[in-house]
BANU-177514 format. One record per residue (C-alpha): residue number from 1; x, y, z. Coordinates in nm, 3 decimals, always signed. Layout:
<sites>
NUM:X:Y:Z
...
</sites>
This chain:
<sites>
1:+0.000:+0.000:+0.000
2:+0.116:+0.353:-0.089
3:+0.275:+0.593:+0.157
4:+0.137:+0.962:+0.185
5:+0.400:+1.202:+0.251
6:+0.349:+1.513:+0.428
7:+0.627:+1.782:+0.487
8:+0.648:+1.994:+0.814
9:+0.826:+2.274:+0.925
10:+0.867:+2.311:+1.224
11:+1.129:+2.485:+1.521
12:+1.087:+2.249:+1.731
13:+0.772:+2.352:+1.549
14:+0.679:+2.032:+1.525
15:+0.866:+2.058:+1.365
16:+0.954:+2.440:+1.292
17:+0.898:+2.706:+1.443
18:+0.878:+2.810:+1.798
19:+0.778:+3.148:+1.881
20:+0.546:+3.183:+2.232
21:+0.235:+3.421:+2.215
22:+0.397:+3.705:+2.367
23:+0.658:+3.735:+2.097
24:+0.438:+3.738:+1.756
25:+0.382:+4.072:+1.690
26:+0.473:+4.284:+1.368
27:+0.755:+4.168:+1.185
28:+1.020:+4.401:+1.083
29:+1.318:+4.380:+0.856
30:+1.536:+4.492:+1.168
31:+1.396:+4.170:+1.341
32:+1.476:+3.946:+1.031
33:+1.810:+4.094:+1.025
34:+1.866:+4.049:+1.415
35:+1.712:+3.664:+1.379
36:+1.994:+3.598:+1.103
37:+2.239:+3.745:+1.287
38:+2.187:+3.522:+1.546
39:+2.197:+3.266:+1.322
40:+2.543:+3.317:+1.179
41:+2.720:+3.403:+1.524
42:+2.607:+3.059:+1.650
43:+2.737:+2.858:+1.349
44:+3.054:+3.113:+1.198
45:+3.261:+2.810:+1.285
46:+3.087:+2.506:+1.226
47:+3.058:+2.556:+0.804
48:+3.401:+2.472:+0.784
49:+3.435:+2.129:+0.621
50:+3.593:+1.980:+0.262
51:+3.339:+1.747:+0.216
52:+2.916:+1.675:+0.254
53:+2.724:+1.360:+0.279
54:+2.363:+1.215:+0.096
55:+2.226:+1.103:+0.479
56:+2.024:+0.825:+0.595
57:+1.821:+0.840:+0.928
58:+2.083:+0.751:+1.207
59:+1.865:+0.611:+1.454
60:+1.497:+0.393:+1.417
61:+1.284:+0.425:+1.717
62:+1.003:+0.160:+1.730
63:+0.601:+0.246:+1.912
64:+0.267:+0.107:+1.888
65:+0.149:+0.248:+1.537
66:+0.449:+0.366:+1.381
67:+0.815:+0.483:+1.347
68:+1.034:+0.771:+1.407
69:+1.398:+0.772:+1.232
70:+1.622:+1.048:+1.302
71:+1.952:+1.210:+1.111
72:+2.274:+1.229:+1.315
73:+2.217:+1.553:+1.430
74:+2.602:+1.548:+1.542
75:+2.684:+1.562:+1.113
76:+2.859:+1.869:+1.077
77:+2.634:+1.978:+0.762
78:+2.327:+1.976:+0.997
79:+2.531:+2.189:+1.311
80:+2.646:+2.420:+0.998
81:+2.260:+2.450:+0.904
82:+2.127:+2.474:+1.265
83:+1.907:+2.192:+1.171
84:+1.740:+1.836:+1.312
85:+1.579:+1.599:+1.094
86:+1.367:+1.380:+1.183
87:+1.104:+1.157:+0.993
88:+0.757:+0.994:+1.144
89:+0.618:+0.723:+0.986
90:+0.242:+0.684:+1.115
91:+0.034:+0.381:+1.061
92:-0.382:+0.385:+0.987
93:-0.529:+0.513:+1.280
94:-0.199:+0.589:+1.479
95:-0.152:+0.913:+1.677
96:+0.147:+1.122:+1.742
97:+0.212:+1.345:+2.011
98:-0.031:+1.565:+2.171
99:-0.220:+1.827:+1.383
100:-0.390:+1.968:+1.606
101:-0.197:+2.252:+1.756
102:-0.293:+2.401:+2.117
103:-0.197:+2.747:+2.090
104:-0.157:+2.913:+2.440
105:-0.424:+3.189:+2.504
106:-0.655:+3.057:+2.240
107:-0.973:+3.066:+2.313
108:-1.221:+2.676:+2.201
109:-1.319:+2.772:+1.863
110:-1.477:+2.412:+1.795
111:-1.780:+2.273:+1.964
112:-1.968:+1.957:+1.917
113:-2.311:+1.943:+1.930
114:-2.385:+1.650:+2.201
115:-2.622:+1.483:+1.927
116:-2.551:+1.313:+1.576
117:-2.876:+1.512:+1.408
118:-2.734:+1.756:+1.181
119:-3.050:+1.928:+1.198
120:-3.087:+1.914:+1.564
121:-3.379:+2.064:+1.751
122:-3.392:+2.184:+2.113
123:-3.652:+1.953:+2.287
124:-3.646:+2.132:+2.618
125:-3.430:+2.398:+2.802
126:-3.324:+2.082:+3.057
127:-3.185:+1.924:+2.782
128:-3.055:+2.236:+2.634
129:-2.837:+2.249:+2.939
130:-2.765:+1.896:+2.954
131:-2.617:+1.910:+2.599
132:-2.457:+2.235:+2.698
133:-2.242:+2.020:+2.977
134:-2.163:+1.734:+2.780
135:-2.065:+1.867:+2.440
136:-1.638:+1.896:+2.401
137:-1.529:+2.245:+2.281
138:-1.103:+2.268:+2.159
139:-0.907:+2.434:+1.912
140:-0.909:+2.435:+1.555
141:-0.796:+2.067:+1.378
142:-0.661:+2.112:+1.075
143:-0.703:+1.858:+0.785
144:-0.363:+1.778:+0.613
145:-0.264:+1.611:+0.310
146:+0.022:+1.496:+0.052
147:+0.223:+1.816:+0.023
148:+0.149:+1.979:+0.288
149:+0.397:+2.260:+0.442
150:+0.302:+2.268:+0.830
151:+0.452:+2.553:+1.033
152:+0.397:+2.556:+1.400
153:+0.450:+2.819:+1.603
154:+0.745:+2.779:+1.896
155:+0.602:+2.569:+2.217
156:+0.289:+2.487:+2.141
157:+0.183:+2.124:+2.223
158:+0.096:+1.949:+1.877
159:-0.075:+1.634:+1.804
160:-0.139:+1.406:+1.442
161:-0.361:+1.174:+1.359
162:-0.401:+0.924:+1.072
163:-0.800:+0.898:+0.952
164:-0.669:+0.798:+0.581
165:-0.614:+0.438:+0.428
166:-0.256:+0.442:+0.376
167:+0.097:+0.522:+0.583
168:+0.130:+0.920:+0.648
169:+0.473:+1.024:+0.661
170:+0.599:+1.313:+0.830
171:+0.906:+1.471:+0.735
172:+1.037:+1.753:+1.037
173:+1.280:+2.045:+1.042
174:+1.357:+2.152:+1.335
175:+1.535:+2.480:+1.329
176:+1.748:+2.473:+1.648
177:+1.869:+2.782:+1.540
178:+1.583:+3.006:+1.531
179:+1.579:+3.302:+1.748
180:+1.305:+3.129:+2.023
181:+1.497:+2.904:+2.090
182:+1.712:+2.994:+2.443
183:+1.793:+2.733:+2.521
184:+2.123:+2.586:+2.294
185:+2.176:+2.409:+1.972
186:+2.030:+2.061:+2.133
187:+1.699:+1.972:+2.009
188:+1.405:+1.904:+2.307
189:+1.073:+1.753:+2.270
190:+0.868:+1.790:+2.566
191:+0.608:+1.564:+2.571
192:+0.247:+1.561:+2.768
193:+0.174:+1.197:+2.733
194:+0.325:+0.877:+2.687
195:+0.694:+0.780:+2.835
196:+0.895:+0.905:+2.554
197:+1.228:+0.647:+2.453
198:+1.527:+0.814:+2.578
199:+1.715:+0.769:+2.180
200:+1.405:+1.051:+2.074
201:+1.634:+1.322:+2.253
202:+1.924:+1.490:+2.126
203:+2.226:+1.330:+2.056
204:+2.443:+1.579:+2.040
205:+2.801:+1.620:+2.222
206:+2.697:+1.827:+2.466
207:+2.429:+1.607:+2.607
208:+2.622:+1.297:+2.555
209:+2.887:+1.481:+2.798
210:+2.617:+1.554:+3.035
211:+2.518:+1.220:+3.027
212:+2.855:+1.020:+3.095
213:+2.911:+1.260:+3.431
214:+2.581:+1.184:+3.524
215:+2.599:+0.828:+3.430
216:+2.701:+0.669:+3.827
217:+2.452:+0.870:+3.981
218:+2.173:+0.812:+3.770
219:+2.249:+0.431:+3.667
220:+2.065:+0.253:+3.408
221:+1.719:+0.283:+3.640
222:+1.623:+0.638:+3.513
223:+1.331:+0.634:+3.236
224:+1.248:+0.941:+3.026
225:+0.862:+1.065:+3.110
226:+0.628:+1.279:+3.026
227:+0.626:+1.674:+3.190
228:+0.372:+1.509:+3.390
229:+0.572:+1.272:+3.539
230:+0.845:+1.516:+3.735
231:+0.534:+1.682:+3.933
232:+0.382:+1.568:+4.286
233:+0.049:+1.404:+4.213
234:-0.109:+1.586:+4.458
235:-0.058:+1.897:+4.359
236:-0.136:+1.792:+4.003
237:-0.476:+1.697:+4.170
238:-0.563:+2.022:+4.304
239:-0.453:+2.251:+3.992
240:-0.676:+1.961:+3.783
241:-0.952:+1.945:+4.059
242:-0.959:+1.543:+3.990
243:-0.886:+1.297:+4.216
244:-0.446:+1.164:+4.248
245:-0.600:+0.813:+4.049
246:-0.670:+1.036:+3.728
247:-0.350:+1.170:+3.794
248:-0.145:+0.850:+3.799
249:-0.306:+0.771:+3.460
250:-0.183:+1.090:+3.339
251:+0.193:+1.024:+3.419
252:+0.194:+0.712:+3.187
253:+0.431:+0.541:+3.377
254:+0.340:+0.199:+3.288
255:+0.273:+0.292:+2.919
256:+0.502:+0.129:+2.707
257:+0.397:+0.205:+2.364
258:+0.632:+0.464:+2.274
259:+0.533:+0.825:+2.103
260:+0.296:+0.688:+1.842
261:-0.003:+0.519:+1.975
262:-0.293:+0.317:+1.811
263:-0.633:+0.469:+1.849
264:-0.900:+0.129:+1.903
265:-1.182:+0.312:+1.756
266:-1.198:+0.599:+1.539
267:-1.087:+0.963:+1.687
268:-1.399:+1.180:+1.739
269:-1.304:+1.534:+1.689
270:-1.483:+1.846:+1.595
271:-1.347:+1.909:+1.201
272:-1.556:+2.046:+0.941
273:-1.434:+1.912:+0.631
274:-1.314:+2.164:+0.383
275:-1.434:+2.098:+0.001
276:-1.266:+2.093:-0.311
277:-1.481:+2.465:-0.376
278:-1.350:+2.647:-0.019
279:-0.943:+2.536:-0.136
280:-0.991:+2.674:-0.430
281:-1.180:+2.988:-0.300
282:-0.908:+3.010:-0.021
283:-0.586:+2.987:-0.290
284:-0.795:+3.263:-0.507
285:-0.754:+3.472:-0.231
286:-0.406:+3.420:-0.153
287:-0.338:+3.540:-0.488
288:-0.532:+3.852:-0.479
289:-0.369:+3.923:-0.117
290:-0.026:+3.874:-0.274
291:+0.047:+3.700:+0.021
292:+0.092:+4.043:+0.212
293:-0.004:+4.142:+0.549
294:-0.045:+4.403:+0.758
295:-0.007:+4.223:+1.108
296:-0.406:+4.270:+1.132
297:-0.533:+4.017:+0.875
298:-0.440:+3.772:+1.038
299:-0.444:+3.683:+1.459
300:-0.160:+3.443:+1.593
301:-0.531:+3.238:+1.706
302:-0.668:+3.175:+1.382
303:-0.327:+3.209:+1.156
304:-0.278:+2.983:+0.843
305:-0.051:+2.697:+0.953
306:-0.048:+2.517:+0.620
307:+0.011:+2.511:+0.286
308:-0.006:+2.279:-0.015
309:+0.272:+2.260:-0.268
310:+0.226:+1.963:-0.447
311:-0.014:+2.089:-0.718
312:+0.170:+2.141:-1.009
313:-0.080:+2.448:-1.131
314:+0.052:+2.606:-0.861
315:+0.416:+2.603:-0.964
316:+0.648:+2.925:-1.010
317:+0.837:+2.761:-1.280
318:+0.737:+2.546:-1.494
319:+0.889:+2.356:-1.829
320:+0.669:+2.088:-1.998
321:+1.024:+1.931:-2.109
322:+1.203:+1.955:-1.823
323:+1.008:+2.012:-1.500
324:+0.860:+2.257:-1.205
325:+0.962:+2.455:-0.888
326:+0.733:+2.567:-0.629
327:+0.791:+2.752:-0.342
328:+0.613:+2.871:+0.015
329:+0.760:+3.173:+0.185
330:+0.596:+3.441:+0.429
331:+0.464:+3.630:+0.129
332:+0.236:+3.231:+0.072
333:+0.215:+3.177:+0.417
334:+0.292:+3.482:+0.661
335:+0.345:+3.304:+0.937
336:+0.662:+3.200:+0.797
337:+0.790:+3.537:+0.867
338:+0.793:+3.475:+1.217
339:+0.990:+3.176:+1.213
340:+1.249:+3.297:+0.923
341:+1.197:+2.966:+0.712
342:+1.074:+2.887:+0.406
343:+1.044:+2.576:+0.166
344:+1.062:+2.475:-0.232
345:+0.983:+2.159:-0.377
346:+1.143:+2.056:-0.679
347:+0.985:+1.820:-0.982
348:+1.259:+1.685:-1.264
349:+1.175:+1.489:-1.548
350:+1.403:+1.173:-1.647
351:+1.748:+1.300:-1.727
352:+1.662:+1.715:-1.688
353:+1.862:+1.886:-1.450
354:+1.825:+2.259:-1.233
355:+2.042:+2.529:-1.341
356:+2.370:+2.548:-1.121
357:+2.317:+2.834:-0.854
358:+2.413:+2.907:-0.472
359:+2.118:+3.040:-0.227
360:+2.216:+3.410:-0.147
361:+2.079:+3.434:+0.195
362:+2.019:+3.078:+0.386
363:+2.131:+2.780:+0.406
364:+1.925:+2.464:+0.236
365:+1.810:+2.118:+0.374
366:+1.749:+1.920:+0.075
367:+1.501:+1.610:+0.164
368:+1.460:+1.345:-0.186
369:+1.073:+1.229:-0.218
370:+1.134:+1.041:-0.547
371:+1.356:+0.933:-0.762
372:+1.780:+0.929:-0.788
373:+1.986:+1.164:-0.965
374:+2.376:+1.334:-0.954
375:+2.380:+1.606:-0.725
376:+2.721:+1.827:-0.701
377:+2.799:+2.064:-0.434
378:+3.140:+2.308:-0.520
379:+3.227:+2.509:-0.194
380:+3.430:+2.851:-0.174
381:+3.810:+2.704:-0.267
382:+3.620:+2.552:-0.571
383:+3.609:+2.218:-0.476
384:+3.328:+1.970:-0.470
385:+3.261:+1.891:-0.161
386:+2.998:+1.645:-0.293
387:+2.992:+1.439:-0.614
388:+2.784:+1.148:-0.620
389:+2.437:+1.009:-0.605
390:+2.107:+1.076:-0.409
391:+1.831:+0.870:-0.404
392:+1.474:+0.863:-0.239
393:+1.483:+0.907:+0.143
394:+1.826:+1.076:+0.166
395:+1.907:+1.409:+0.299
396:+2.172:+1.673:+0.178
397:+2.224:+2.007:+0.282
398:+2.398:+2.286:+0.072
399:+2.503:+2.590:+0.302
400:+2.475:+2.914:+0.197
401:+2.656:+3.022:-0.130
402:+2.797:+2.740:-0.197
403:+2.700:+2.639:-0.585
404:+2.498:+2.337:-0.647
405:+2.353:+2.144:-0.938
406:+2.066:+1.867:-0.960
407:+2.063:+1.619:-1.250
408:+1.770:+1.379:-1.273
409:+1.848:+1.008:-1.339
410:+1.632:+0.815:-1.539
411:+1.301:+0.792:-1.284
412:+1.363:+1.133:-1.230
413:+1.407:+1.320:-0.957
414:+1.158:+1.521:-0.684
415:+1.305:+1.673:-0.339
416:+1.201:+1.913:-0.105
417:+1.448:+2.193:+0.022
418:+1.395:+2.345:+0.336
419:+1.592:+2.716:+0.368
420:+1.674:+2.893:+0.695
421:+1.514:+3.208:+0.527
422:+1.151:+3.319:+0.501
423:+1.221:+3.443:+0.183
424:+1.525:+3.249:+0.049
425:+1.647:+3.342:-0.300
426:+1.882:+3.200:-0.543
427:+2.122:+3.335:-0.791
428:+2.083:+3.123:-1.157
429:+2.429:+3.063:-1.294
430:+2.348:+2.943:-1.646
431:+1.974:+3.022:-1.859
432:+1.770:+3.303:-1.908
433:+1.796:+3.511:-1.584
434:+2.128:+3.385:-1.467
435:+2.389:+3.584:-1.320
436:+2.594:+3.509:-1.653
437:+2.326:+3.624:-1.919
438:+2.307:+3.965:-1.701
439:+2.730:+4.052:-1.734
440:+2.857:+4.199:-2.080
441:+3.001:+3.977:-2.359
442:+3.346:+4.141:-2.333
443:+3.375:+4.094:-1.943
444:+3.305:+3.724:-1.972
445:+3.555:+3.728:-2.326
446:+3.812:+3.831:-2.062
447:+3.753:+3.667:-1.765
448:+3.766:+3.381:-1.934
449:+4.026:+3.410:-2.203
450:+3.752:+3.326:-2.479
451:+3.628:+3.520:-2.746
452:+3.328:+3.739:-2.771
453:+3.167:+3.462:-2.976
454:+3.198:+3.183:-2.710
455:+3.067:+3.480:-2.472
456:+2.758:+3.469:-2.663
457:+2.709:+3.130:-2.633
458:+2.753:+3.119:-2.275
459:+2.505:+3.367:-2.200
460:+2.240:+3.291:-2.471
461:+2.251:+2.928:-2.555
462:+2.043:+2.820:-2.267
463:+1.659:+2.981:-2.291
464:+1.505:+2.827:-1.991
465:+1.441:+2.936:-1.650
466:+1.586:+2.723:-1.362
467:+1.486:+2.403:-1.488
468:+1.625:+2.277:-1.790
469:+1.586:+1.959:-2.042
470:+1.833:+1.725:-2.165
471:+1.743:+1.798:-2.509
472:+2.120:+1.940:-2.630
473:+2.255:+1.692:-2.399
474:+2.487:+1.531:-2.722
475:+2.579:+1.924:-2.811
476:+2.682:+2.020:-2.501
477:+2.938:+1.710:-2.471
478:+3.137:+1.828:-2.748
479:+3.461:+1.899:-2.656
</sites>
């Protein structure tokens, strides 16, 4: 059975971005700037390397309904990038965390009406009341599907489900990086149910120093539970007003089925389902908004937290003989510009290939959906610091400026890149709007000790935008 695939950003958004309530306000370039900033202090030393890896998941961490695999978060291309990632697998009916996002100081927006009648009359005011009592009122669930870009906002507890028929898979940035975070460049998750496995935290040096000092004193007893778990029961009881038996259920401390658990019957939530007419209505109106806003449009309660990118009507480039590119940044989805990220997913036919370019202003976490192809990375002392093959499931990140070139095999080739920018940009090295076609014939003639006719053909032999087809494949190879 097919596997659904949808990609999340998240800061330890689930995976990516974590900014509390009291910090979303208007956005300003100064803030952007101050956000990158940060950024680049923390990791001025850490891009420093001669060569980059395609990356499997390091470590496979088995529950009830599903698995999580996670990169080595201790590879120096992902402390470079500021990065985690980590990859859910859910099964039918399995449930992840605690998407449903609870927002902090967010009021119930959903209610459920106590009876199955759609058309539901009020018999009497007794049972008015009565439904009044029983009916469950929470926060906005949000439908997801294939292609899906998630952003969730810093430290808010998070939850999935799986209602469909076939594997969902969850692929997670977390952005260790990002200016919420105050804690350090080791990823937390902070979970409110379940006994987490110990291999879901960080791996990173400075915890695995932490724990070898702590290791006599702590022996191989200690179990990693939830946040309810470290608190007296008691008190628990009276800030819950329930009795310490409900609270001893809450602490999951006999619950062995890991992060992802399988629901026996099927989850009743409050979720209008959206139709085929109110996506279409709602994209419209992202393109008349030009994805602006004003800070007003739209409340941190009720903000946009996803976005589709895997329709290809909705690409930014498109060639029918070569492929598409489409993007989400804070002008698709503003909350984006909070969390300084941003994503692009990439389509190549069999054999086509993305113009060569660097990103100008972020680095980029390059995920493969589909397909293999030849990916080359050339760093600053104009060296490859990768050369070789990628293939579906592998990660590879190129940091910022360094130049990079995709080159579908014969399946082709589809990725998603996630940039540590909310509006990343690229500089094109060869076609239509590349940096070459834009510099006079007699500057390249001489930078390159060729004459102006060769110039010419550099700049004006290759007509497409950013993606490109192998069609002069056999011209290009004479040499």
């Amino acid at each position: 059975m097919g596997s659904s695939c949808l990609l999340s950003l998240t800061f330890c958004f689930l995976v990516l971005f974590n900014c509390c309530l009291a910090q979303i306000e208007q956005v300003t370039s100064q803030r952007g700037q101050q956000q990158q900033g940060k950024r680049r202090s923390q990791q001025q030393n850490e891009c420093q390397f001669d060569r980059i890896k395609a990356l499997e998941p390091a470590r496979r961490i088995k529950s009830e309904a599903g698995v999580t695999e996670i990169w080595d978060e201790n590879d120096q291309q992902f402390q470079c990038a500021g990065v985690v990632v980590i990859r859910h697998t859910i099964k039918q009916q399995g449930l992840l965390g605690f998407h449903g996002a609870a927002i902090p100081g967010c009021p119930e927006t959903f209610q459920s009406s106590g009876q199955n009648s759609r058309d539901r009359r009020e018999s009497s005011e007794d049972q008015h009341q009565k439904d009044q009592q029983q009916k469950d009122q929470h926060q906005k669930v949000r439908q997801v599907r294939e292609g899906d870009v998630v952003a969730l906002p810093a430290g808010v507890a998070d939850w999935f489900y799986n209602n469909g028929d076939s594997p969902l898979v969850l692929v997670l940035l977390l952005d260790t990086s990002n200016a919420a975070n105050q804690l350090d460049q080791d990823f937390r998750k902070f979970f409110l149910a379940g006994n987490p496995q110990q291999e879901l935290q960080s791996q990173r040096s400075s915890n695995k120093r932490g724990q070898h000092e702590g290791e006599s004193r702590r022996g191989q007893q200690e179990r990693y539970r939830n946040l309810f778990g470290g608190f007296d029961e008691r008190l628990l009881a009276e800030a819950f007003n329930v009795d310490t038996k409900l609270v001893r259920r809450m602490r999951n401390e006999n619950d062995n089925r890991g992060i992802i658990v399988q629901v026996q019957h099927e989850l009743q939530v409050v979720s209008p389902q959206e139709s085929r007419e109110e996506e279409e209505r709602e994209r419209e109106h992202q393109r008349r908004q030009g994805g602006g806003s004003n800070g007003l449009e739209e409340s941190f309660c009720t903000a946009r937290l996803k976005h589709n990118i895997n329709n290809p009507e909705d690409a930014d480039v498109f060639n029918p003989q070569a492929g598409r590119l489409t993007t989400v940044n804070s002008l698709d989805l503003p909350i984006l510009r909070h969390i300084q990220l941003s994503a692009q997913r990439g389509v190549l036919y069999p054999n086509a290939l993305m113009t060569p370019n660097w990103n100008i202003n972020a680095h980029s976490i390059c995920y493969i959906t589909r397909g293999s192809g030849r990916i080359q990375i050339v760093g600053d002392n104009g060296q490859a610091v990768f050369d070789g093959q990628v293939r579906e499931g592998q990660v590879i990140t190129a940091p910022q400026n360094f130049a990079v070139v995709k080159k579908a095999g014969s399946q082709g080739l589809e990725w998603v890149s996630f940039k540590t920018n909310d509006n990343a940009r690229i500089s094109q090295m060869a076609g239509r709007v590349s940096v070459i076609r834009a510099i006079p014939e007699d500057v390249l003639a001489n930078a390159f000790q060729i004459s102006r006719e060769d110039a010419r053909k550099l700049k004006n032999n290759r007509d497409e935008v950013s993606v490109f087809s192998s069609s002069q494949e056999s011209r290009r190879g004479r040499d």
